[in-house]
C-alpha positions as CSV (number, residue, x, y, z in Angstrom):
1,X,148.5,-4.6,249.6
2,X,147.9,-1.5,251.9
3,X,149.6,1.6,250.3
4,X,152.3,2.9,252.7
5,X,151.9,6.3,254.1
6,X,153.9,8.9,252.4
7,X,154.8,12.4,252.5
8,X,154.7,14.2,249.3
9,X,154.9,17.8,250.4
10,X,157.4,20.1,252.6
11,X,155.3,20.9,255.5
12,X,155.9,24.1,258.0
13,X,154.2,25.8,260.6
14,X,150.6,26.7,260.0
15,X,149.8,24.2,257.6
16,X,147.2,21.8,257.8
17,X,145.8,18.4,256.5
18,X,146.6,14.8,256.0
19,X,150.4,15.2,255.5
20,X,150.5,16.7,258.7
21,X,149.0,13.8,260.4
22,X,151.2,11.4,258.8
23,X,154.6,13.4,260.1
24,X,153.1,13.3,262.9
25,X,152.6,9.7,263.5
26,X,156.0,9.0,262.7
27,X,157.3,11.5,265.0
28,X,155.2,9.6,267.4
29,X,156.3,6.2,266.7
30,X,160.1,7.4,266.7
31,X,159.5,8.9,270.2
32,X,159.6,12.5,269.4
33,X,156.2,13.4,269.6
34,X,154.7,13.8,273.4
35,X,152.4,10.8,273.6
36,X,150.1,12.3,275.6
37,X,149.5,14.9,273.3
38,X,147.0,14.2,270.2
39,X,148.2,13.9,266.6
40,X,145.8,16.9,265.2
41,X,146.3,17.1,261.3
42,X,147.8,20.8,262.7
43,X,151.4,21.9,262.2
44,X,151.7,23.8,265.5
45,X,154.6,24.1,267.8
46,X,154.3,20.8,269.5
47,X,155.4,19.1,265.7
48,X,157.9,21.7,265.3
49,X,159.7,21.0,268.7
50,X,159.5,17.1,268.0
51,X,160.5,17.7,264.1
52,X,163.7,19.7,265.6
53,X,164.4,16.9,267.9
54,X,164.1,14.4,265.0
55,X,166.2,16.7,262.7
56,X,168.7,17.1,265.1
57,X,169.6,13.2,266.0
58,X,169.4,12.7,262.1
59,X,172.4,15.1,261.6
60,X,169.9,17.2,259.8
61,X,169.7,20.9,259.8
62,X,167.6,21.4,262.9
63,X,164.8,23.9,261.4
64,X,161.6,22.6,262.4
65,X,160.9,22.7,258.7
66,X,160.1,19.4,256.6
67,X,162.1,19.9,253.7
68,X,163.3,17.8,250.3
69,X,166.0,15.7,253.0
70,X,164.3,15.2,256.0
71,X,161.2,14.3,253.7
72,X,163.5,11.6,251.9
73,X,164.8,9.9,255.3
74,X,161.4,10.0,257.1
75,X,159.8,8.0,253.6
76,X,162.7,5.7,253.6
77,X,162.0,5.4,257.2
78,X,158.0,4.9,257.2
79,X,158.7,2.2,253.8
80,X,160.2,-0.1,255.9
């Protein structure tokens, strides 16, 4: 029973790490993250432009930031 990737934390610019990686897989898989560009474990600009994207086709306030809501539909989204 493989644990499902989850993100426990808000994530913004300039942080770093795991969670990072798994937002940006998803963002990937959904389409919003360049697919020639590397998944890096860094929140830089290329995650923020793709979390906006993602934000605003979810009817989400469009702030680049992963807060408690966006957090909620992505793990609803990557439990499936």
């Amino acid at each position: 029973n493989l644990q499902k990737p989850k993100l426990t934390m808000n994530l913004k610019p300039g942080y770093w790490g795991g969670q990072v990686k798994i937002l940006q897989e998803f963002l990937k898989k959904q389409g919003y993250f360049p697919k020639n560009e590397p998944t890096s474990r860094y929140f830089g600009p290329t995650t923020k432009q793709a979390l906006i994207k993602f934000q605003g086709a979810n009817a989400l306030e469009a702030v680049g930031i992963l807060g408690p809501k966006t957090r909620t539909l992505i793990n609803s989204l990557l439990s499936d």
